[in-house]
N, C-alpha and C positions, 0 to 999 in steps of 0.2 A: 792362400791355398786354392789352388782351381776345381770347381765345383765338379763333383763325379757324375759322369753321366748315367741315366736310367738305369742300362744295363749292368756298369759297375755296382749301383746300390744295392741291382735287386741280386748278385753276384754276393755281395756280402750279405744280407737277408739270408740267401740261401746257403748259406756257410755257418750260418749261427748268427751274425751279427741284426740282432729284431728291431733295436734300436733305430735301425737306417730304414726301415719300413714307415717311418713317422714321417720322414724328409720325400719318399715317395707319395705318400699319402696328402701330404701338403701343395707338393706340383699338381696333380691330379684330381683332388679332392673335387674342384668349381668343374672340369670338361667334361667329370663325369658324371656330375650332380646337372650338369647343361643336357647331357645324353641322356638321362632315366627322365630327367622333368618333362625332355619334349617329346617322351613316347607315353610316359602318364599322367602328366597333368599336376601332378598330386609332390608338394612341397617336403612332404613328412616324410613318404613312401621313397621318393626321390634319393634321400639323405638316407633311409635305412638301409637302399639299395646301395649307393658306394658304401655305408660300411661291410655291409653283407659281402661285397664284391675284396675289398682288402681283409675279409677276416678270411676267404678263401685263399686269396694268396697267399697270405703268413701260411694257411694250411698244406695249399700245393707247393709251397716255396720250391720243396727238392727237385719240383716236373720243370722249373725254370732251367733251361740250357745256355743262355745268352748269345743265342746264334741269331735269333730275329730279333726285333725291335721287342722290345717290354713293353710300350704302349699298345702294341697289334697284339701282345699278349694278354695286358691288362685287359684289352677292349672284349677281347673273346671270352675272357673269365663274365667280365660283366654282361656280355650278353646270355650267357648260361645261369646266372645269379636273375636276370632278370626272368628266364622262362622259367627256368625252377619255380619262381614265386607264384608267374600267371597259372602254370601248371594248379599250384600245389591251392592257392587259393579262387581259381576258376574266377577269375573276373572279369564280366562279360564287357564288350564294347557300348554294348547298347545302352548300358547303366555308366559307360565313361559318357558318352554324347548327351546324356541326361542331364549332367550336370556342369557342363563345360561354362556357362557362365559364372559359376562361383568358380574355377578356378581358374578364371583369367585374371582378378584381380585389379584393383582401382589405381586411375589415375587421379590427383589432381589438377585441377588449372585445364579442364574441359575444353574451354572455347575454345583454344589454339590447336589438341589435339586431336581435334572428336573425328576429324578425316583418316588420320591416321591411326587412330584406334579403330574406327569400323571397318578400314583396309587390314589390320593387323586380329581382330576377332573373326573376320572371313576366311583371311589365310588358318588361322588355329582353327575351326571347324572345318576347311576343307582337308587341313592335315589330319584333323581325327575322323575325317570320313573315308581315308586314305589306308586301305589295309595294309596291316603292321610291319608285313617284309617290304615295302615300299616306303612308309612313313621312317622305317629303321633307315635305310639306304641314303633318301636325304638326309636327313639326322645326318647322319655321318659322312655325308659328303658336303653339304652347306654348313650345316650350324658348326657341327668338331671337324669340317675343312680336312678330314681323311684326304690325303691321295688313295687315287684309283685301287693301285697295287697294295695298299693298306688294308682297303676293304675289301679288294679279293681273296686278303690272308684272312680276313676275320670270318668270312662267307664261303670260303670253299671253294670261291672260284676264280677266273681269270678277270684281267684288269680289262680286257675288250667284254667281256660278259658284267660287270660293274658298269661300263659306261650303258650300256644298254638297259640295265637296270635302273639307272639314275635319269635316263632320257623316259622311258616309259615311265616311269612314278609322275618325272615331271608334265610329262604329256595329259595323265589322270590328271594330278593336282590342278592343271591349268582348266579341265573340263570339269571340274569338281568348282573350281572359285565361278568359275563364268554362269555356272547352274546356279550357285549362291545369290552371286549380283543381280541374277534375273529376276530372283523370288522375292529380294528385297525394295 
């Protein structure tokens, strides 16, 4: 049998069939647990956010049309899943930078990595010194490899106004690590 794609599953979802919501949730589950981790840090929160984001879908199921991609629809639930939350529980930035070395988390077998750990804890400090609609934009352009035109469906806007977005973030980011490298 050949595997249905996205928009077929979430087609049947929307029809009644909930079951096929588990097989979405499966594909999905890691890209999007990859998206909320590298805008919060936070391993728990991370994971309660994709659920949060699939119990909304089962809920919008009906608003699904399958005219665009499911995934640029999924991604937009989740980024509304995720401000709802910041909204609702006011979490300041300044208490995420507070604690950003507990949640980078241990390697072991040091000696071989330790270069590349102290280049990989500079990049995650300069991305969370990186404000949010900028840290999102990479997010979804580097780590979930969004095309352009993906994330101007998720953002409202054009695919030449996404690259420009994604050049300015990285332009910050690259004056954010080099201010890092210098203090250290």
């Amino acid at each position: 049998m050949e595997a249905l794609s996205d928009n077929a599953l979430m087609i049947k979802v929307r029809d009644g069939d909930l079951d096929r919501l588990g097989l979405l949730f499966e594909r999905h589950k890691r890209p999007l647990y990859g998206f909320f981790y590298g805008l919060c840090k936070e391993q728990e929160l991370s994971e309660d956010l994709v659920q949060n984001t699939f119990l909304r879908i089962m809920k919008y199921r009906h608003l699904f049309r399958g005219e665009g991609d499911f995934k640029a629809w999924m991604f937009h639930i989740a980024r509304n899943v995720k401000h709802d939350h910041h909204r609702k529980n006011k979490i300041q930035a300044k208490e995420q930078l507070e604690h950003w070395q507990e949640r980078l988390g241990n390697h072991e077998n040091r000696s071989t990595e330790m270069q590349h750990d102290e280049e990989h804890t500079m990049l995650s400090m300069a991305m969370e010194r990186l404000p949010e609609d900028k840290r999102e934009v990479l997010l979804l352009s580097k780590y979930q490899e969004k095309k352009y035109h993906e994330i101007g469906e998720l953002l409202g806007c054009s695919e030449g106004a996404v690259k420009v977005k994604v050049f300015r973030a990285l332009q910050e980011l690259k004056v954010i690590y080099k201010q890092l490298e210098q203090s250290h």
